[in-house]
C-alpha positions, 0 to 999 in steps of 0.5 A: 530428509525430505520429510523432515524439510516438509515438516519445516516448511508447514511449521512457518505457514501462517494460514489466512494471510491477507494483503491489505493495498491502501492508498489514493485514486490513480495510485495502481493498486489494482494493478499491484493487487493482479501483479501478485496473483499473476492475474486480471482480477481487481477491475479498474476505471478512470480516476477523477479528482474526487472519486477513487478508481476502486468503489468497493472492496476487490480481492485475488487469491494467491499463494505465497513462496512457501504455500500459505493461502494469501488473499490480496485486497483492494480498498477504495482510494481516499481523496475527499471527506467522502472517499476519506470516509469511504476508503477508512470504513472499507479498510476497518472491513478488510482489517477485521478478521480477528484469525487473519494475518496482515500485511498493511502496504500503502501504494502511492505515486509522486508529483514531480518526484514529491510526495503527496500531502494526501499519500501522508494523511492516508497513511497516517489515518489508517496507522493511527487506528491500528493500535496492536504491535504490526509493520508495514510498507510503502509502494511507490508505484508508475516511475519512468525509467530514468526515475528508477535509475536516479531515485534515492532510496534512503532519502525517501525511507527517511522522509516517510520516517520523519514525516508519517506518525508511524514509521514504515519498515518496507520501502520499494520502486515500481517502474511504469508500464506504457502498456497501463495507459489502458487501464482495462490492461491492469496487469503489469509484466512478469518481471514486476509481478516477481518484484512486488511477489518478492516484496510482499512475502518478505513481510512479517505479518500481524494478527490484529484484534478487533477490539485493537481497531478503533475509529480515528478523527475525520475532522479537519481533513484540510488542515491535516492536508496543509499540515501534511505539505508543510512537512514535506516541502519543510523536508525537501528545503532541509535537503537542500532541494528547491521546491 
């Protein structure tokens, strides 16, 4: 019996797996990235308006609950056209193992409980360049307790829907922790590093063709950016929420 639930176990490993992290400056992605390793591995400074904390491409290696190899990286944020640039060219790097299964996830933070026009462009920036079948998911990542206990899951899953190009399958909340004040300290506690280990594995990945990965347009960042905060405060006002 235990023989046969050995062989059960290697027929669902997918090997190569890899855990993309995208999204902007000061989002924690490292932290997410060192939280599924259980280790300090993704280094991360202080976050400037129009520079991300990460400068270039960081992974941990891992494993996932059922023993699959899983190498988790790191891009750099996006922000302005240089980090837009920067951040796209990194993620096309990090997407390009043809053998490789994905699983995207975008890690982003609110202001003042809103959803942030850049978090929407980077989003749909990189799904629009994956024109294969895949899912993916969104981290909202450094809440206050007392976030954590009155957020609606439901009202954000749908915002993300209605507003993102390509709608996310995965959804989840991560508290935030006094103790990353420290940046050098980019490791979050036991409990939210089973919490995102969870989340993450639960994931169906993708394998993405190179030839399936194609350059988007870079042009009119701004009013994409504009275009991406009328939607979202459009939302908010047909939730009856003041802006």
């Amino acid at each position: 019996m235990g023989h046969n639930q050995s062989n059960n176990e290697n027929e669902n490993k997918s090997p190569n797996i890899t855990v993309v992290l995208c999204g902007n400056p000061g989002a924690g992605k490292s932290a997410v990235a060192n939280a599924y390793g259980r280790l300090y591995a993704c280094k991360s400074t202080l976050s400037f308006e129009t520079c991300g904390i990460t400068t270039e491409l960081q992974s941990v290696q891992s494993e996932d609950s059922i023993g699959n190899s899983v190498e988790v990286i790191d891009i750099p944020g996006l922000v302005d056209m240089y980090c837009v640039q920067r951040g796209i060219d990194c993620a096309f790097l990090a997407l390009s193992n043809p053998t490789a299964f994905y699983k995207l996830n975008f890690v982003l933070t609110l202001q003042a409980g809103r959803v942030k026009p850049n978090d929407i462009v980077g989003i749909n920036y990189i799904c629009k360049a994956i024109t294969s079948e895949f899912t993916y998911g969104i981290i909202i990542n450094q809440l206050t307790s007392r976030a954590m206990k009155e957020l609606n899951r439901d009202f954000y899953f749908d915002l993300f829907c209605e507003i993102c190009g390509k709608k996310p399958k995965y959804l989840t909340f991560i508290e935030f922790e006094k103790k990353l004040e420290y940046i050098e300290r980019s490791i979050l506690s036991e409990k939210q590093q089973n919490k995102i280990r969870t989340f993450i594995d639960e994931q169906q990945s993708h394998q993405l063709q190179m030839g399936n990965i194609t350059e988007t347009d870079r042009d009119s960042l701004e009013s994409k950016r504009n275009a991406a905060g009328n939607q979202v405060t459009e939302y908010y006002r047909k939730k009856h929420i003041p802006s």
